[in-house]
C-alpha positions as CSV (number, residue, x, y, z in Angstrom):
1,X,45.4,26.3,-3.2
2,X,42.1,25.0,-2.3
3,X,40.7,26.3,1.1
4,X,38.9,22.8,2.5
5,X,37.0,24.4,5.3
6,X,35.9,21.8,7.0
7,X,38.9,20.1,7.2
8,X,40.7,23.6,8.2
9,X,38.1,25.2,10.9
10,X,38.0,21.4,12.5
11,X,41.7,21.5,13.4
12,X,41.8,25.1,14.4
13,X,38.8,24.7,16.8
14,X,40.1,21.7,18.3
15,X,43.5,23.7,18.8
16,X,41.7,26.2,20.5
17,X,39.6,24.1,22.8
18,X,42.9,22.0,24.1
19,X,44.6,25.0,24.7
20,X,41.6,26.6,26.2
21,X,42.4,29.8,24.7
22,X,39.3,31.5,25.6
23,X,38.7,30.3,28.5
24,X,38.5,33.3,31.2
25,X,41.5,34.0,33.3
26,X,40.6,32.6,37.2
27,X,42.5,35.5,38.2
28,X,42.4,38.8,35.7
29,X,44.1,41.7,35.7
30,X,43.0,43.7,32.9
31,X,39.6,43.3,32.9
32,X,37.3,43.2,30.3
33,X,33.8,41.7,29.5
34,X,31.9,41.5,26.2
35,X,29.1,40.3,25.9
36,X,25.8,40.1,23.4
37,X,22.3,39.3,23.5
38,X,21.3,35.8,25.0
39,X,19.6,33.9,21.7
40,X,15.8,32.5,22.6
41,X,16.0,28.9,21.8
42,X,13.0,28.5,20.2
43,X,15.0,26.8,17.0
44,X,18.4,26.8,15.7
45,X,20.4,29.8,15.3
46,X,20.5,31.6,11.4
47,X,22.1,34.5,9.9
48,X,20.9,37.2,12.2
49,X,22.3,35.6,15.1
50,X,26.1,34.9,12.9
51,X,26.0,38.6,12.3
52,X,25.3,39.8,15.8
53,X,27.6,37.1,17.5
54,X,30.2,37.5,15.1
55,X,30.4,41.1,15.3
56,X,30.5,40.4,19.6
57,X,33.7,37.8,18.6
58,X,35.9,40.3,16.6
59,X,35.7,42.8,19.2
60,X,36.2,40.0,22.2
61,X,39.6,39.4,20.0
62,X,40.2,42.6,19.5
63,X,40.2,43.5,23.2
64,X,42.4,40.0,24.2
65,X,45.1,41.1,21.3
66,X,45.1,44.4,23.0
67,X,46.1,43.0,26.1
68,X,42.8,42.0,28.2
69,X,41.5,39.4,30.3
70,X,38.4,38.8,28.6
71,X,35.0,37.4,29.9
72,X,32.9,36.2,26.9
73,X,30.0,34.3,28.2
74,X,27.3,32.6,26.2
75,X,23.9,32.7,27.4
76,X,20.3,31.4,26.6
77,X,17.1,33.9,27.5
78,X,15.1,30.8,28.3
79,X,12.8,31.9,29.8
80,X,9.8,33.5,28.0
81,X,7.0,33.4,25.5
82,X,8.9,32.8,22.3
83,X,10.5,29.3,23.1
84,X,7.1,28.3,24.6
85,X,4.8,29.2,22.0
86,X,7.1,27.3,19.9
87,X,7.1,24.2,21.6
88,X,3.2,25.1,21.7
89,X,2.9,25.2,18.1
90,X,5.4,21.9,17.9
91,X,3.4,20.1,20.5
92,X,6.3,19.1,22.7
93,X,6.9,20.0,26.7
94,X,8.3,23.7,26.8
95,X,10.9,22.1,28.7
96,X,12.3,19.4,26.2
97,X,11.8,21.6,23.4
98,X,14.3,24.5,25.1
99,X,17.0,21.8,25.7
100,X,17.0,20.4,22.6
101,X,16.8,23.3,20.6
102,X,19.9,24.8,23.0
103,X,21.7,21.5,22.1
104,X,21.4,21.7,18.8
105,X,22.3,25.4,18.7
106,X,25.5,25.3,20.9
107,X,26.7,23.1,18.4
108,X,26.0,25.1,15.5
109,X,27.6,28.1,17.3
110,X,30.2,25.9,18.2
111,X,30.8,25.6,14.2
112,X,31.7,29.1,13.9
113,X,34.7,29.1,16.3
114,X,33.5,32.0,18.7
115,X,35.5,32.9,21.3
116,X,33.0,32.1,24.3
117,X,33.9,30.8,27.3
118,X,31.6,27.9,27.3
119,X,32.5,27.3,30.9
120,X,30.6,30.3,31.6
121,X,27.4,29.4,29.8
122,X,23.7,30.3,31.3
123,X,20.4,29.1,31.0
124,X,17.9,31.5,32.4
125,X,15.2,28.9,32.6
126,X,17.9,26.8,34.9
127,X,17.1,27.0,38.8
128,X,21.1,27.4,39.2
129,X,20.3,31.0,37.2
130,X,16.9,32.2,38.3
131,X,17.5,31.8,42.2
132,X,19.6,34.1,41.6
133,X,17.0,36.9,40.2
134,X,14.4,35.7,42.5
135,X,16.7,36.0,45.5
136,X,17.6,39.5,44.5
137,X,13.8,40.6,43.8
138,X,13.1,39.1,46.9
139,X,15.7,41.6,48.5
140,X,14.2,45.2,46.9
């Protein structure tokens, strides 16, 4: 039998997404939370980041077999040098060159069937994330 992945991980990750089956329970009782670095999205993710998020995604399901309401966020560290002096070097805005390049890589991490809840995605260069930090430095 011939395994015709694309074919195969297409149904599967379209059964997953209508039955929003990691999608974080509103109301948990077993709680658990996983979760890995946030990529810089200074180009589209590669190997390094399939090995570190896939080793985040067997443990997620392991936990959830075991019983758990996970919470598997995604996230982006925005916010820094390395997406800027790419879009530097690229001679686009920082700005369009971080939201494409996060477009292009949810998509491609979308490909590999991880078990994020993309509901709970971040952008750290987002005002609806950084009030957040600058509201709690503001506080210390």
């Amino acid at each position: 039998m011939k395994y015709i992945h694309a074919e195969i991980e297409k149904k599967w990750q379209k059964y997953w997404e209508e039955k929003e089956l990691f999608k974080t329970n509103s109301n948990p009782r077993n709680k658990y939370y996983t979760l890995e670095m946030f990529a810089y999205p200074s180009g589209d993710i590669h190997m390094g980041h399939c090995k570190n998020y896939v080793i985040g995604d067997v443990h997620a399901r392991y936990k959830i077999r075991q019983g758990y309401d996970v919470l598997h966020p995604f996230g982006w560290d925005a916010f820094g040098l390395p997406a800027e002096n790419q879009a530097i070097r690229a001679s686009v805005h920082p700005e369009k060159w971080t939201m494409e390049n996060i477009r292009v890589s949810d998509k491609s991490l979308k490909l590999l069937g991880i078990s994020y809840d993309w509901d709970r995605e971040i952008v750290s260069c987002m005002p609806d994330y950084y009030k957040w930090t600058q509201w709690m430095f503001l506080l210390l």
